[in-house]
C-alpha positions as CSV (number, residue, x, y, z in Angstrom):
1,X,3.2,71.6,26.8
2,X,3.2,73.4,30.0
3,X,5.7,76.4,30.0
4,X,4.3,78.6,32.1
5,X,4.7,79.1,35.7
6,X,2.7,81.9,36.2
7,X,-0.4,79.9,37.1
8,X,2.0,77.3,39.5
9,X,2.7,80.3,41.5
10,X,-0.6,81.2,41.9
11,X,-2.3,78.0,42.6
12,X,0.8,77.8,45.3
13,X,-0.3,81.4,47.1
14,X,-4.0,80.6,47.3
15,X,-3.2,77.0,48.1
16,X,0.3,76.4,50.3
17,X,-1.7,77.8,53.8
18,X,-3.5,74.2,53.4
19,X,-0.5,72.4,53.8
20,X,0.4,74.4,56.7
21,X,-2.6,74.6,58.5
22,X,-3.0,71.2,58.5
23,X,0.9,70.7,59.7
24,X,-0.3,72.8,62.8
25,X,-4.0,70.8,62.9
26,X,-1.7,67.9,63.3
27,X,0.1,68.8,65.8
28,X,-2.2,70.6,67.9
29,X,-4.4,67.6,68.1
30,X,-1.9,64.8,69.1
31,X,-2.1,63.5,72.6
32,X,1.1,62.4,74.5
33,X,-1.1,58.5,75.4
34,X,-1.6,58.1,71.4
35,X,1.9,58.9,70.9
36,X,3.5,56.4,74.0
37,X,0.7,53.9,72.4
38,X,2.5,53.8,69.2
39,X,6.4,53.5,69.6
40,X,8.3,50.5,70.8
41,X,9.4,51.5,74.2
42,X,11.9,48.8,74.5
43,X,13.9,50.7,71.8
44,X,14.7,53.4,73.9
45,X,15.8,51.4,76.7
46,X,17.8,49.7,74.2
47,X,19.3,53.3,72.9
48,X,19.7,54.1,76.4
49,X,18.0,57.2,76.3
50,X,17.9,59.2,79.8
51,X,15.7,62.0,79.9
52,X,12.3,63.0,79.3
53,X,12.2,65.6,76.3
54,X,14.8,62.5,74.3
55,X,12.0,60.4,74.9
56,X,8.9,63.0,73.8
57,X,11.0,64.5,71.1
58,X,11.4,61.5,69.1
59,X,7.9,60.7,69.8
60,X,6.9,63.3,68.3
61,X,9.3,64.5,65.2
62,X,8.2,60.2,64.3
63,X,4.9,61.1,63.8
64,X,5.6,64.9,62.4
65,X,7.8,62.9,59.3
66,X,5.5,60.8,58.7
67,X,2.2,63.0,58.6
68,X,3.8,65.3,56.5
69,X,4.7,62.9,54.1
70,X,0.9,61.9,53.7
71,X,0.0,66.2,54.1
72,X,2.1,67.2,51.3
73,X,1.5,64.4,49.2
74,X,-2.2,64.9,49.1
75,X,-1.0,68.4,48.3
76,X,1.5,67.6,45.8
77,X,-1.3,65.6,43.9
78,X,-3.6,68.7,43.8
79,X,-1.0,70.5,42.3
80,X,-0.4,67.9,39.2
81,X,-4.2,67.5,38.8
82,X,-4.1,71.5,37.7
83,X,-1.3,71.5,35.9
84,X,-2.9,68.8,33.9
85,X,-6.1,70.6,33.4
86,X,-4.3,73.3,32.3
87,X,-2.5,71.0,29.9
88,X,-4.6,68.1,28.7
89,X,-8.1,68.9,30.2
90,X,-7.5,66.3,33.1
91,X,-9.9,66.3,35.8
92,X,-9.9,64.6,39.3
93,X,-11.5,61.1,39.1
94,X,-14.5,60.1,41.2
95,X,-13.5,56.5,40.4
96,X,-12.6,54.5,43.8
97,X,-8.5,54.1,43.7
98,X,-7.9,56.6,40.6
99,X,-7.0,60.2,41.8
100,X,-6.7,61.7,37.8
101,X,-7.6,61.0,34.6
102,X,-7.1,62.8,31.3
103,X,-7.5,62.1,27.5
104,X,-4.0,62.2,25.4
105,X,-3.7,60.7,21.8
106,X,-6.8,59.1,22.0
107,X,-6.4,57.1,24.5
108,X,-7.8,58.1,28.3
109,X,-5.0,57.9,31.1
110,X,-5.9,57.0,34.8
111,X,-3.6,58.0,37.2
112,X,-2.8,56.8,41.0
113,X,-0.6,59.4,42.4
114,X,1.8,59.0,45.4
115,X,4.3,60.9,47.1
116,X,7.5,58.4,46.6
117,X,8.8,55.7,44.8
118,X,8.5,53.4,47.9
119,X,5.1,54.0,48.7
120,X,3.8,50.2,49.4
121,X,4.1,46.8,49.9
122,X,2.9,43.8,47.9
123,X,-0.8,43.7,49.1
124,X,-0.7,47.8,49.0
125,X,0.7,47.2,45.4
126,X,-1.9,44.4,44.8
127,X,-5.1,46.2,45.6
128,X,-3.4,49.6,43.3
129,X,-3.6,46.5,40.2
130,X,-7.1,45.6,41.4
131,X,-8.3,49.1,41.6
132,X,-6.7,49.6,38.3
133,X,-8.7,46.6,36.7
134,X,-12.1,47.5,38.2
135,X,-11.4,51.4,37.3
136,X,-11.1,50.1,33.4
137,X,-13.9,48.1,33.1
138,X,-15.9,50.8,34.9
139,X,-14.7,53.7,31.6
140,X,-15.5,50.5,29.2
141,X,-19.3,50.5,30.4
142,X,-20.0,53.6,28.5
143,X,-17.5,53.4,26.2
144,X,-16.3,49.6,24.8
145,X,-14.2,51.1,22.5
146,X,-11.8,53.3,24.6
147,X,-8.1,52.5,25.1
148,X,-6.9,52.9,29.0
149,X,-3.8,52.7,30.0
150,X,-2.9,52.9,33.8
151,X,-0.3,54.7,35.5
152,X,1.3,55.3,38.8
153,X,2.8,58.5,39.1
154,X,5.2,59.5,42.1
155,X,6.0,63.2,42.3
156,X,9.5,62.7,43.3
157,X,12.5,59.5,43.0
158,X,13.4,57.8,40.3
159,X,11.7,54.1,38.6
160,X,14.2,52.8,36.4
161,X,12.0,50.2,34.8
162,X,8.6,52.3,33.9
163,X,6.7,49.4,32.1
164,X,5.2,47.3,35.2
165,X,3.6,44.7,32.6
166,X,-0.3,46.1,34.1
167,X,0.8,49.9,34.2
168,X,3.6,52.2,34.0
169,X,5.3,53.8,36.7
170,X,6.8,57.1,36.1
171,X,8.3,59.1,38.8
172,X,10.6,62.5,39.9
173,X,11.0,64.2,36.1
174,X,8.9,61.7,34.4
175,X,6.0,62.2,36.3
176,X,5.4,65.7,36.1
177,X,7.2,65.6,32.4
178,X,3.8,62.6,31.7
179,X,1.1,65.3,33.0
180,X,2.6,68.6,31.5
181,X,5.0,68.0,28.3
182,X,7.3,70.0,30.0
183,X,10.7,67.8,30.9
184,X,12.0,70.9,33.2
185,X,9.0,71.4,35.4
186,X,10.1,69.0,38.1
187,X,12.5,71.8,38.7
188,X,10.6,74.7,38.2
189,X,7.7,74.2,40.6
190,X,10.6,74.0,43.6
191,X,11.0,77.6,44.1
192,X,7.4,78.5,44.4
193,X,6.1,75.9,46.8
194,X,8.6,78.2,49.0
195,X,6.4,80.8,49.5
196,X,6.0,82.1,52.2
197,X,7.7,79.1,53.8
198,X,9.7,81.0,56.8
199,X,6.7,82.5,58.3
200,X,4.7,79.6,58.0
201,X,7.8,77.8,59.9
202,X,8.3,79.6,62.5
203,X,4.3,79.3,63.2
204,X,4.9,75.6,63.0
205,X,8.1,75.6,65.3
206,X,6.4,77.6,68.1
207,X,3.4,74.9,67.6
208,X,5.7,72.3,67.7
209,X,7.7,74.0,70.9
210,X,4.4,74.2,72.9
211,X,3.9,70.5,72.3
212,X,7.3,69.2,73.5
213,X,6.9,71.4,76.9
214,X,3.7,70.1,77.8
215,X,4.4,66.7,76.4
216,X,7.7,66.4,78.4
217,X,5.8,68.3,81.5
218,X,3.3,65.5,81.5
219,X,5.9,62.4,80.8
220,X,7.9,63.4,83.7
221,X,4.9,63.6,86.4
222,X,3.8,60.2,84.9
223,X,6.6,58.0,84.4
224,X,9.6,59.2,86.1
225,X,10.2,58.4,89.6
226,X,10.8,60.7,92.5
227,X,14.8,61.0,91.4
228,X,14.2,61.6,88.2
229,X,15.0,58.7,86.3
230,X,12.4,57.2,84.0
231,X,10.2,54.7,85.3
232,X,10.5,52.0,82.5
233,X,8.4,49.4,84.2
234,X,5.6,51.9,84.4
235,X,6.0,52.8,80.8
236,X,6.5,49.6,79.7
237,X,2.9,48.6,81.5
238,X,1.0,51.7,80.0
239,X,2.3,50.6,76.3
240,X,2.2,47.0,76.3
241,X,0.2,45.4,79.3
242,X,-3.0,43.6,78.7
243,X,-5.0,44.7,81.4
């Protein structure tokens, strides 16, 4: 069992400036045409949202929640493939589909890991099963004997009904309970991914301040007409018009 949290802290120090380097990568490298291509633009008419920086702001925090979401998971699933080395031996899989596997009670554990519970849809969920199925007859080659057993683990939420029939699903406290033995750790890793968290923010939020200026600078010579009212038509053609 994992009790220590010496080694979490660590791994969070040498590690966290990662995550938020690649927060500020992200931002740094998004363009205000790849942002307008992406979001409905009839849904802000429909909101009846009036000015330029309404428009660019929600443009942009769409795309900061949802690529951190993928940023930290990656990160997140870094962190529970050393614990689990630390633990159990477990070591990151080369296997297409399977991010960790480890050997517990004689039987060898391949894990997919995710962020959330909601992490897919039905094909998403489809081709995890697949991946799953070719992963195990791949460990069998070498080794007809061994007993796999699939999970997917989610680092945070809840799965009331763990057995899935093809693989277990454990999430929040029984995830990180699954790769550790320790049933409190889900708690205890919180205070050390802060570290350093402020500075790092306020890095991010003069990154992301920058962005809305120039975003909004460039919106408003582009599709707002002479009076200052957005030019809807115009956006609506740059979005959605097939020539």
């Amino acid at each position: 069992m994992y009790e220590s949290l010496n080694d979490v802290s660590t791994y969070v120090e040498n590690n966290i400036g990662t995550f938020h380097q690649k927060r500020i990568a992200s931002l740094d490298g998004l363009s205000l045409k790849k942002v307008l291509k992406r979001k409905n633009p009839y849904l802000f008419k429909a909101k009846y949202v009036l000015t330029a920086e309404e428009i660019i702001r929600g443009l942009v925090d769409a795309h900061i929640s949802s690529n951190e979401e993928t940023i930290f998971g990656d990160w997140l699933e870094g962190l529970a493939i050393f614990i689990n080395g630390k633990v159990y031996g477990g070591w990151k899989s080369g296997i297409d589909g399977i991010d960790l596997e480890f050997d517990n009670d004689g039987q060898r554990f391949m894990v997919n890991i995710k962020s959330g519970p909601n992490w897919g849809n039905a094909s998403q969920i489809k081709k995890m099963k697949s991946d799953f199925r070719t992963a195990a007859k791949t460990l069998r080659t070498s080794n007809s004997g061994l007993q796999v057993v699939a999970i997917n683990g989610c680092c945070y939420g809840k799965s009331t009904n763990p057995d899935k029939g093809d693989y277990y699903k454990y999430c929040g406290q029984k995830f990180w309970e699954f790769i550790s033995g320790n049933a409190e750790l889900y708690t205890e890793i919180i205070e050390p991914l802060g570290h350093k968290a402020k500075e790092k923010n306020d890095e991010f939020q003069q990154s992301y301040a920058q962005r809305i200026n120039m975003f909004t600078k460039t919106f408003t010579c582009e599709y707002c007409k002479d009076n200052g009212t957005i030019d809807w038509k115009k956006l609506v053609e740059f979005n959605s018009s097939a020539s």
